[in-house]
N, C-alpha and C positions, 0 to 999 in steps of 0.2 A: 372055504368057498368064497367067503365074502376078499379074502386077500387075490382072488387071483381077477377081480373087476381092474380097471385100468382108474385111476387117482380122480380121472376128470368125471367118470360117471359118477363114484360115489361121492363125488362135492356134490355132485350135480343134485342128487339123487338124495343126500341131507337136508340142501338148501331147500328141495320141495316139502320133505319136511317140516321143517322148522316153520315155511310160509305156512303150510296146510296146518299146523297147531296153532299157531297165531290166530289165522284165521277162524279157527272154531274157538280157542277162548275167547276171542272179542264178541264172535257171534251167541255161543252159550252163556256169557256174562250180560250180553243186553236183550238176550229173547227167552234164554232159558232152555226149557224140553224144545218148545216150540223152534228154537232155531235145528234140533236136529231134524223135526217135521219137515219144514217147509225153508230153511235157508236164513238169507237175509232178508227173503220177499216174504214180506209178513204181512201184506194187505191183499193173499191171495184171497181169504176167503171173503172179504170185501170187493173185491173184481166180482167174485162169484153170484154172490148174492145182487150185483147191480147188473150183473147180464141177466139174471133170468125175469120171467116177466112179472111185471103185478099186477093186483087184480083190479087196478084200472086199465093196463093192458090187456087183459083176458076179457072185461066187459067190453070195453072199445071195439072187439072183434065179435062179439055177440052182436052188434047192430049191421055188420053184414054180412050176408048171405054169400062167401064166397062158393060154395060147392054151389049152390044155384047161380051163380054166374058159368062158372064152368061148363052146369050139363047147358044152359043156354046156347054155349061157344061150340059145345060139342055137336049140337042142333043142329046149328047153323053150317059147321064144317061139313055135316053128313049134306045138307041141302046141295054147299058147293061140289062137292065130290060126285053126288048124283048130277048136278047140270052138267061136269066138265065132264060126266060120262067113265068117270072111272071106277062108280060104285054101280049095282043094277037097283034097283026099286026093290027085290027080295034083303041086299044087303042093307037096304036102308034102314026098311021095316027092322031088322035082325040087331041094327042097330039102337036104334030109336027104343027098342023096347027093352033093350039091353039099360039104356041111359033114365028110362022110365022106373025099371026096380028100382035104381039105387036110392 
């Protein structure tokens, strides 16, 4: 089967070889298991660990009350929507008491 490719695919088709072995011995000789893991990029799991947050970021968000700003904005929307007459006074209440569980 392999004789009846045409000469140029199977250089072709060697050459990627040879590069792709190359390139995992350089990579398995300087990373090890780990290069099969994750590649050449081997500061994934350091990206990782520096996007998510800490917990001076998670206190930082403790001193404001976002979800109380919101049902505040929410408030005030139903206010506007009742002046501009597009809500009636039953859906405000219906609302408002909706925004008051939460």
């Amino acid at each position: 089967m392999i004789y009846g490719f045409p000469p140029v695919a199977i250089a072709l088709l060697l050459a990627a070889v040879i590069v792709g072995a190359i390139i995992f011995i350089v990579g398995f000789t300087r990373h090890g298991v780990d290069f099969i893991k994750h590649g050449f990029r081997q500061n994934l799991l350091s990206e990782l660990t520096a996007k998510l947050a800490t917990k001076e970021d998670i206190s930082n968000l403790k001193k404001d009350n976002h979800f109380g700003h919101l049902k505040n904005y929410l408030g005030v929307l139903n206010g506007v929507l009742l002046d501009k007459k597009i809500i009636d006074n039953e859906t405000r209440a219906r609302l408002d008491n909706e925004l008051k569980g939460m």
